[in-house]
C-alpha positions in Angstrom: 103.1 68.9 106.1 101.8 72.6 107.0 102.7 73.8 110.7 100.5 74.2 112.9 100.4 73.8 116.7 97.8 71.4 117.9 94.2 72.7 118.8 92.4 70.7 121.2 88.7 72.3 120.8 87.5 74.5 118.5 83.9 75.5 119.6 82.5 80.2 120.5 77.2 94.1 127.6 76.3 96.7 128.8 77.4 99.4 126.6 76.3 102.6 125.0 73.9 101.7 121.8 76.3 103.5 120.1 79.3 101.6 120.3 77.1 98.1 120.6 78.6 95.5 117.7 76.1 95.9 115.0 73.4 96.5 117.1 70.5 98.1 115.6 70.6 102.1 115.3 66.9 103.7 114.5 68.8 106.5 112.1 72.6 106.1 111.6 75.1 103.6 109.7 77.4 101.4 111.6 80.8 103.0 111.8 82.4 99.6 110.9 82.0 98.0 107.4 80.6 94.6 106.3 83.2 92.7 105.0 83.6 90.4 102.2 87.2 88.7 102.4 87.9 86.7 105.1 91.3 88.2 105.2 90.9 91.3 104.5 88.4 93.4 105.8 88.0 95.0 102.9 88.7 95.3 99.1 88.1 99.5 99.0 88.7 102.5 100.7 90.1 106.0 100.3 92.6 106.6 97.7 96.4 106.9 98.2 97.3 109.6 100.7 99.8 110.8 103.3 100.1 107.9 106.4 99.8 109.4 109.2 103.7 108.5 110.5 102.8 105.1 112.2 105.7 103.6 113.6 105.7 100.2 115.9 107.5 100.5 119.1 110.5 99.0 118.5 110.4 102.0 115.7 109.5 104.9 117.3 106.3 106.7 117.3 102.7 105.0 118.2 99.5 106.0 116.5 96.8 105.4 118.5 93.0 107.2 117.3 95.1 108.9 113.9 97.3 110.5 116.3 101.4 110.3 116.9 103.1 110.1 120.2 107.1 110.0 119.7 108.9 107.4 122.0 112.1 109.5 122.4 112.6 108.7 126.3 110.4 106.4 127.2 108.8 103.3 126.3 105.2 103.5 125.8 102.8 105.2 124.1 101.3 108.4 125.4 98.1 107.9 125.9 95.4 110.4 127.1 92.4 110.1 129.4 90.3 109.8 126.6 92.2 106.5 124.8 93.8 109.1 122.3 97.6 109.6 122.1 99.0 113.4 122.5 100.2 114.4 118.9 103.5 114.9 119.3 105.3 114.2 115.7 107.2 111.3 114.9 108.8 110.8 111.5 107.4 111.0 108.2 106.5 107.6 106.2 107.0 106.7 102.4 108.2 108.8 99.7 105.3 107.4 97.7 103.1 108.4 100.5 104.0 112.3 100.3 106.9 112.0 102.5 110.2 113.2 100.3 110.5 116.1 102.0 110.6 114.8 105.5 112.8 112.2 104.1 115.4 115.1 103.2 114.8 116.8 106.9 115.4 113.1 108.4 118.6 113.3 106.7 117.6 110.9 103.1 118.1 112.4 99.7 114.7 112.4 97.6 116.1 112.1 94.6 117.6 108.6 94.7 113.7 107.1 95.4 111.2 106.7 92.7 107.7 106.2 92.4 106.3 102.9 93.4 103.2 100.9 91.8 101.8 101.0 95.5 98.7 102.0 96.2 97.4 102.9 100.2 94.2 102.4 101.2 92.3 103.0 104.5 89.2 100.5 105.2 86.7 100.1 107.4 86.1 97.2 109.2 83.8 95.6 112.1 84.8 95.0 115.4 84.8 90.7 115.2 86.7 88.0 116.0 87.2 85.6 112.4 89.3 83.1 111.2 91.5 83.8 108.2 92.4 81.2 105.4 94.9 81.2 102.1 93.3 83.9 99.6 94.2 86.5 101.6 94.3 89.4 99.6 97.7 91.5 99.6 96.2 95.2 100.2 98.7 98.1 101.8 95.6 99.2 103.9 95.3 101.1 107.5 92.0 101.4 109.2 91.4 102.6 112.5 90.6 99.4 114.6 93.3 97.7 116.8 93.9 94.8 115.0 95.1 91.1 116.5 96.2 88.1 114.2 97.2 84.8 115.7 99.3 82.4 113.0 97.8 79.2 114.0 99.3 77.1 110.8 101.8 77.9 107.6 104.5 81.1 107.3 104.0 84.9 106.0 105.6 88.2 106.5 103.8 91.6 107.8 105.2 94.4 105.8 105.3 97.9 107.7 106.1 101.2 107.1 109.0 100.7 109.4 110.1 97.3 109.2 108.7 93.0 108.8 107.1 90.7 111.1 107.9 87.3 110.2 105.0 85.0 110.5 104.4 81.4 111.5 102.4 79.2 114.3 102.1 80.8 117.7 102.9 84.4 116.4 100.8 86.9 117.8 100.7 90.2 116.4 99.0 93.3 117.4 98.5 96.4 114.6 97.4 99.9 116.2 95.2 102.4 114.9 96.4 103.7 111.4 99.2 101.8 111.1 99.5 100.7 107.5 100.8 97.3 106.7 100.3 94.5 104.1 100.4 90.8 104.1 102.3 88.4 102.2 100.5 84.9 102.8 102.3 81.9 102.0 99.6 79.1 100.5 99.0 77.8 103.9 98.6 80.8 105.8 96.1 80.1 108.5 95.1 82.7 111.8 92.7 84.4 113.9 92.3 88.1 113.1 90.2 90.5 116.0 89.4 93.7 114.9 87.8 96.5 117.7 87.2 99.7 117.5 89.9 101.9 119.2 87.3 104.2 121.2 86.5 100.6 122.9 89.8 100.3 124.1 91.3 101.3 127.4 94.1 103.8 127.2 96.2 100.6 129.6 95.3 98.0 127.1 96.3 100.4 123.8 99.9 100.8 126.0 100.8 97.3 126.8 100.2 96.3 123.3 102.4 98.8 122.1 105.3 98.2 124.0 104.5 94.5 122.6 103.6 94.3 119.5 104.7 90.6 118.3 105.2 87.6 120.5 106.2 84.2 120.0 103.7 82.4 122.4 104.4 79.6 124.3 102.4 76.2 123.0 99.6 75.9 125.5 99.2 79.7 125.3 98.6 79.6 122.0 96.4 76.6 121.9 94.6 78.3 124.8 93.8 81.9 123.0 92.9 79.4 120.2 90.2 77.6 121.9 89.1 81.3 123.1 88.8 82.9 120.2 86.5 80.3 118.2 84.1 80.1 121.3 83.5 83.3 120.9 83.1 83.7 117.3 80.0 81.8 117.8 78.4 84.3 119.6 78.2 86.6 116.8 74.4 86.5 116.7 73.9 87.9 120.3 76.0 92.0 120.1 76.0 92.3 123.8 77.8 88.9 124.7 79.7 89.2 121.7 81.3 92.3 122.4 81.6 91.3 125.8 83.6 87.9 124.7 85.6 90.5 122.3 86.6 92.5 125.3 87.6 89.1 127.2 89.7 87.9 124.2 91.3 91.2 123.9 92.3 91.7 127.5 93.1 87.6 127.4 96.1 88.3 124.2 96.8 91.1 126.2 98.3 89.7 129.6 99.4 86.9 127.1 101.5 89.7 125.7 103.2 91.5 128.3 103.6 88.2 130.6 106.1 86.8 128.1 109.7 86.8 129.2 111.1 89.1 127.0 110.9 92.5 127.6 109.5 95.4 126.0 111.6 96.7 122.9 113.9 100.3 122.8 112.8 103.1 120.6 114.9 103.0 117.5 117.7 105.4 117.2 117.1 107.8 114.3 119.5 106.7 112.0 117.8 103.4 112.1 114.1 104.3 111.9 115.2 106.4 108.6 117.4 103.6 107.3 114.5 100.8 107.2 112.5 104.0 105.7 115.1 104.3 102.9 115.2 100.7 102.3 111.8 100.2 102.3 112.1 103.0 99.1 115.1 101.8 97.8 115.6 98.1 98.1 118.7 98.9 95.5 120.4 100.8 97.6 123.8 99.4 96.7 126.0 99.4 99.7 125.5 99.9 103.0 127.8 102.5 103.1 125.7 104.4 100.6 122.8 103.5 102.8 124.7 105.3 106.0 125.1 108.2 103.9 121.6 108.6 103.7 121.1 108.1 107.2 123.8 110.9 108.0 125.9 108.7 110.3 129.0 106.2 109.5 129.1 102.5 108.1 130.1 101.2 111.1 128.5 102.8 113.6 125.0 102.4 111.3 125.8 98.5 111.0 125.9 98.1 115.0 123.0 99.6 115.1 121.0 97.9 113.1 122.6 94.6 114.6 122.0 95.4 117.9 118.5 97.2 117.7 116.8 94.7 115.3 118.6 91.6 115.2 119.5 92.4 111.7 121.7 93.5 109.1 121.7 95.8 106.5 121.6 92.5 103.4 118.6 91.3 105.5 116.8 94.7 105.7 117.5 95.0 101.9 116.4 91.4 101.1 113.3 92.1 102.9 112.5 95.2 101.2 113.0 93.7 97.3 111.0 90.9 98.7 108.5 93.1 99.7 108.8 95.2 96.2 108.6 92.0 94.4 104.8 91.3 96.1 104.3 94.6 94.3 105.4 93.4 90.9 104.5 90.0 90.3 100.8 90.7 89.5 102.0 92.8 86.9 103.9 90.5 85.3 102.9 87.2 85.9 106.7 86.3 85.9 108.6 85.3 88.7 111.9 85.6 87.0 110.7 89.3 85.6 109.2 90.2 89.1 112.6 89.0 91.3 115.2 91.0 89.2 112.6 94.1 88.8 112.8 93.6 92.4 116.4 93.9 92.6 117.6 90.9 93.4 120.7 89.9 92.0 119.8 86.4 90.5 117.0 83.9 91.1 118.8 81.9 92.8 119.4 84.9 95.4 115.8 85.4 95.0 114.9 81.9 95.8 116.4 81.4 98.7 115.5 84.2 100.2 111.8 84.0 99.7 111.9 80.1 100.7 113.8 81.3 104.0 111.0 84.1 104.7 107.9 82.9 103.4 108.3 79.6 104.1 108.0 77.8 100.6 109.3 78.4 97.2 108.2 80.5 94.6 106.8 77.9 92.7 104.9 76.5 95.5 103.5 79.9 96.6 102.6 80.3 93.0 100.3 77.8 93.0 98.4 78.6 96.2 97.1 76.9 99.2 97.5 73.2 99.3 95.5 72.8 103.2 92.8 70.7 103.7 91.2 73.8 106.1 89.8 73.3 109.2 92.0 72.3 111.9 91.5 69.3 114.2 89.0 69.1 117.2 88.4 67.3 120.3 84.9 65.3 119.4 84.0 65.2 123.9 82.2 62.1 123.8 79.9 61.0 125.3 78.1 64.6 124.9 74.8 64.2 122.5 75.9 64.7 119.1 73.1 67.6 117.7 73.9 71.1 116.0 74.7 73.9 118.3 71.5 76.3 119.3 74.5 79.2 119.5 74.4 80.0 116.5 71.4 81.4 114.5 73.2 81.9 111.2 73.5 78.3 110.4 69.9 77.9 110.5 69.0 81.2 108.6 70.8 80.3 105.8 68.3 77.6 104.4 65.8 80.6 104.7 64.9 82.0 101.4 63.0 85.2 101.0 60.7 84.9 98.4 60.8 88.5 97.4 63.6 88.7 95.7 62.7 86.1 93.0 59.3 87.5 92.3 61.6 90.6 91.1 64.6 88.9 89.0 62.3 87.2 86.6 63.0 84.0 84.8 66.0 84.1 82.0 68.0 86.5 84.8 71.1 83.8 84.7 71.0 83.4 81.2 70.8 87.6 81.1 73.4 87.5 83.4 75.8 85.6 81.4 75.5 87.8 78.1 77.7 90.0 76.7 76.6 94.0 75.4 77.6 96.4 73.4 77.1 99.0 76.2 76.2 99.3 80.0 73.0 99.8 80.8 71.9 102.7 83.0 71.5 102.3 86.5 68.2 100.9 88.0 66.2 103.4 90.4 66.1 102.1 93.8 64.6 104.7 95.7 66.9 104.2 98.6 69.3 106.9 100.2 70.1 105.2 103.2 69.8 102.2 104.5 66.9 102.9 107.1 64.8 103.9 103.9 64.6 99.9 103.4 64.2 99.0 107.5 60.3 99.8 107.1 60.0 96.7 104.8 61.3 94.1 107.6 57.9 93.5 109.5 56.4 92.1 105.7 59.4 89.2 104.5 59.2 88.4 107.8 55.5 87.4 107.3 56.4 86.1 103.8 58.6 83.9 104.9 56.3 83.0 107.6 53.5 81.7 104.8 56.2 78.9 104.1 58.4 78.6 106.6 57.5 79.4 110.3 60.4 78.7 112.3 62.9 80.5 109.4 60.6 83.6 110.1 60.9 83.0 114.2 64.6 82.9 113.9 64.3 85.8 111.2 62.6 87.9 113.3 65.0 87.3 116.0 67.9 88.1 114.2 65.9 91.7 112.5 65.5 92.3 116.1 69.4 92.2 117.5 71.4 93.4 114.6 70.6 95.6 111.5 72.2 93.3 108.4 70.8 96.0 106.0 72.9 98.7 107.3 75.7 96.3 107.4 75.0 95.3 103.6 74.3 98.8 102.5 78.2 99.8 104.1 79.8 96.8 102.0 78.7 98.7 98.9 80.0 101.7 100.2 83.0 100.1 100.6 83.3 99.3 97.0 82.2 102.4 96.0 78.6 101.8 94.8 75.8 103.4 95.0 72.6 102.8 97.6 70.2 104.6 94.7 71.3 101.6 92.1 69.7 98.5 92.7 72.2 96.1 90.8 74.9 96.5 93.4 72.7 94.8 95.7 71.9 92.1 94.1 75.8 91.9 92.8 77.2 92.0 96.1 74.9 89.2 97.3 76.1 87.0 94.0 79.5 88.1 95.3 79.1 86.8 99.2 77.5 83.5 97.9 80.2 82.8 95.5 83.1 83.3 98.3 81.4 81.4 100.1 80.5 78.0 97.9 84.4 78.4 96.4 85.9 78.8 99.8 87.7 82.0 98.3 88.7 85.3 98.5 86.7 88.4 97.9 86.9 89.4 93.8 88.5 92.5 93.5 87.5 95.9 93.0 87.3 96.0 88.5 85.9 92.4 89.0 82.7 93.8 91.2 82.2 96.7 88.3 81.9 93.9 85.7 79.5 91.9 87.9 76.9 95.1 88.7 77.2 96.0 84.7 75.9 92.8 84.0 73.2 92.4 86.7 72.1 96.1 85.5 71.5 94.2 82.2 69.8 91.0 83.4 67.4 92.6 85.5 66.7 95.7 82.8 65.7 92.4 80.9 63.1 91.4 82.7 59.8 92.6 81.3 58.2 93.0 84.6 60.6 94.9 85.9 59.1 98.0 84.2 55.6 97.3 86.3 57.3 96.7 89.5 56.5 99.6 91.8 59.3 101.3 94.0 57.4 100.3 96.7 57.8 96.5 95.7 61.0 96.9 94.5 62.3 98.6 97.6 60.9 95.2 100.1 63.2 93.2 97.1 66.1 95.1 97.8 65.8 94.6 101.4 65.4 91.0 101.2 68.8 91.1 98.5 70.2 93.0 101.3 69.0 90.4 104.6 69.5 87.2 102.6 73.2 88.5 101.6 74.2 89.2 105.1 73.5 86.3 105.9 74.9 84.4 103.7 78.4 85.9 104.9 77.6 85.9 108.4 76.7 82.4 108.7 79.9 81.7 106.4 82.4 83.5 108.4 81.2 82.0 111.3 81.8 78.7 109.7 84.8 78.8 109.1 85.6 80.6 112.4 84.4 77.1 114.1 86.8 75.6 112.9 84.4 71.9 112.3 84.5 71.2 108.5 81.2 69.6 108.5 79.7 73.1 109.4 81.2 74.9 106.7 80.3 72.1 104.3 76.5 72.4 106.0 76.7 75.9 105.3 78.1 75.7 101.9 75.4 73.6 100.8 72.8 76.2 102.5 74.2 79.0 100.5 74.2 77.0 97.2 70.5 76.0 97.5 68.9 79.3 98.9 71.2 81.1 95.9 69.9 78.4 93.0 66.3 78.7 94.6 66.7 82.8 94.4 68.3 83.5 91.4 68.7 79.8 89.7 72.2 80.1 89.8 74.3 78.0 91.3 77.8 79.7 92.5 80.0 76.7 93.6 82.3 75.7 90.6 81.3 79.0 88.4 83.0 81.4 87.5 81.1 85.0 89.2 79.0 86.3 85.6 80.8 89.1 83.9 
């Protein structure tokens, strides 16, 4: 039986346009991302580069905007007028990352750390408030939201550039701007993840969080922040009370924070920031007297100070680290046995016992993958009428189909889809450069879908008239690299969001999204029409790809963010009709084409 502290319901401004949550802007992009996962934000980014020297509180320096303040006397991050922290340094990060030669200046000799098979990458993500499930994919990422996760069931462990955060019901963590982490899940990983922009912080909020970056919470805390956060998930629809409710739960997890009873944690002495530095790099290291060699200081004095600073010693910093380094090597493998002693851990029985301990099953078991049955419990309030929710416009839009979009795939596409080629056919003109190219096409579907359904096109309209899901949708395929002038990423990303959502999943990978536009490049190239269909036509198709997938994930994360099975089933079963009815394909069971 998973942990999980009980939840008793689970239920759902006046700001600049351009911070507003998605709100419609006549001739820029959204700064944040659509995102696929509902782990991670996103499966993309900006290849491997120098971190910018995050470290947590109890390590050191803060990064707050992509800047650095160094907590040499004081707790606390420095934080400007502005929401910005002053750029004084603080110490360099990874050896993989570029920093060997700070390493050697911090007193660590480069040449006992080799290259790792890690790869950094910075996302984008939206400012929202989502549930999290198992899947969640293991990314070292940074972005440059302030980021929240509540564990509300199962075990896991953060992985920083400075140190761990052990995971399990009740935790609350908070991530600051830049800082670069990674998750290991175990299979029944459940939490609530809030992302916000940091320019929408306060410079009082961005301090108190840093001075506290993980708390235990007290039951009804939890339970209460729980409640919180899936009220106003629901809200997603409507930017301006959404953002507002964001602010609320923010400033709510916030007092939760700093009204705990422990208090705020010391800056790390320098020996000790630069010995969980060389252990993250060298999970080998063989003794700890070799380690407080690196560090420049004695055995002794380096053991106290790990002891008495973070609560461990130097075997559990060093288990930690190959467990860590293992996360890195399994996929590679496939072996646990190959992975563990790669790793370095002496034995797998060493190995086994530590993981259990930390990730709170076995190897095996974690192996296998998430055993939950999902949503967690609610309180039903009877006698209150039992009818849908009118918050929520999603759950309605997703029965909407916009008939545009199969007047352009042709007949045969999911038999094209599924065929294998010799070679990859050439990208398919779309005639957009930005996403506002396709915005002047809005005013028509919605009168299509009028001609069939009128109340779809009311709540269509609606929704065209509070957020911009193209612009959201065209940033997803930035995300993955593609390109807004090829029309088979569209239609790809769209087979992508409707296939998470039917198999409950997590978002396929980057090489796995290639093979899926290849092969919708080749089923719609097979469509005789297509060489008839004007740009003009072809542009209000890619639209509707573009509207019809964004909703699709809206209305799925904000399923599963309520927390009631028998929407996410309701929605599931939305998805699968309006994606059988667009493309005659249905994506529950299947595998995605390609």
């Amino acid at each position: 039986m998973k942990d999980r502290f009980p939840t008793l319901d689970q239920s759902g401004d006046d700001l600049p346009e351009d911070r507003g949550v998605g709100r419609r802007r006549p001739s820029q992009h959204p700064r944040e991302a659509l995102s696929l996962d509902p782990g991670l934000p996103s499966q993309a980014g900006d290849p491997a580069s120098p971190r910018n020297g995050f470290e947590s509180p109890q390590h050191g320096a803060v990064a707050v905007g992509g800047k650095r303040v160094l907590q040499a006397e004081r707790l606390g991050a420095q934080v400007d007028d502005d929401g910005v922290a002053d750029g004084r340094s603080g110490h360099a990060t990874s050896v993989t990352a570029g920093g060997a030669q700070a390493l050697a200046l911090n007193g660590a000799d480069p040449d006992h750390f080799s290259g790792r098979p890690l790869q950094h990458r910075r996302v984008f993500v939206e400012t929202e408030v989502r549930r999290a499930g198992p899947g969640i994919a293991p990314v070292w990422h940074s972005h440059s939201a302030v980021e929240l996760n509540l564990i509300t069931a199962g075990r896991g462990v953060y992985f920083l550039d400075h140190g761990h955060y052990d995971l399990s019901p009740g935790v609350l963590v908070w991530l600051m701007p830049e800082q670069s982490h990674r998750l290991m899940p175990g299979p029944d990983l459940e939490l609530w993840l809030i992302t916000c922009a940091a320019d929408r912080c306060e410079r009082d909020l961005l301090e108190d969080v840093a001075r506290h970056p993980r708390r235990v919470l007290a039951r009804d805390d939890a339970i209460a922040l729980d409640r919180l956060f899936s009220h106003v998930s629901q809200d997603a629809d409507e930017p301006r009370l959404y953002r507002s409710g964001i602010d609320y739960a923010l400033r709510s997890a916030c007092h939760v924070s700093v009204s705990g009873p422990d208090a705020p944690a010391a800056p790390l002495h320098p020996a000790v920031a630069t010995a969980l530095r060389v252990l993250r790099d060298w999970p080998d290291v063989p003794s700890a007297a070799a380690l407080a060699g690196q560090c420049g200081v004695s055995q002794d004095y380096l053991r106290e100070l790990l002891v008495e600073q973070t609560g461990r010693g130097f075997v559990e910093w060093r288990n930690r680290s190959r467990l860590e380094r293992f996360q890195i090597l399994y996929p590679q493998s496939g072996d646990l046995l190959t992975a563990a002693l790669a790793a370095g851990f002496g034995s797998y029985t060493q190995f086994h016992r530590v993981f259990s301990d930390l990730v709170g099953v076995t190897p095996g078991e974690w192996v296998k993958g998430p055993t939950g049955s999902g949503a967690p419990p609610v309180t039903d309030f009877s006698p209150a009428p039992d009818r849908a929710s009118s918050r929520m416009i999603w759950y309605p839009l997703a029965d909407v189909v916009i008939p545009e979009i199969g007047r352009w795939v042709g007949p045969g596409f999911v038999e094209a889809l599924a065929d294998e080629y010799d070679a990859p056919s050439p990208a398919i003109a779309s005639g957009v450069s930005a996403s506002y190219d396709l915005r002047r096409h809005e005013a028509g579907l919605v009168r299509s879908v009028a001609q069939r359904d009128p109340e779809g096109a009311r709540r269509l309209e609606t929704a065209l008239s509070r957020l911009d899901p193209i612009a959201s949708f065209a940033n997803s395929l930035n995300q993955w690299g593609f390109s807004l002038d090829d029309a088979a990423p569209f239609v790809a990303a769209h087979l992508a969001f409707a296939w998470v959502a039917a198999n409950r999943t997590a978002a396929p990978p980057q090489d796995r999204m290639d093979r899926l536009r290849d092969h919708v490049r080749q089923a719609l190239a097979s469509n005789p029409s297509l060489g008839d269909t004007t740009l003009e036509d072809r542009q209000a198709a890619i639209a509707a790809v573009a509207i019809q997938g964004y909703i699709a994930r809206a209305s799925t994360v904000a399923a599963v963010a309520s927390g009631r099975s028998e929407i996410q089933d309701r929605v599931v079963a939305s998805i699968r009709a309006t994606t059988r009815a667009t493309y005659g394909w249905d994506p529950a069971g299947a595998g995605l084409p390609g």
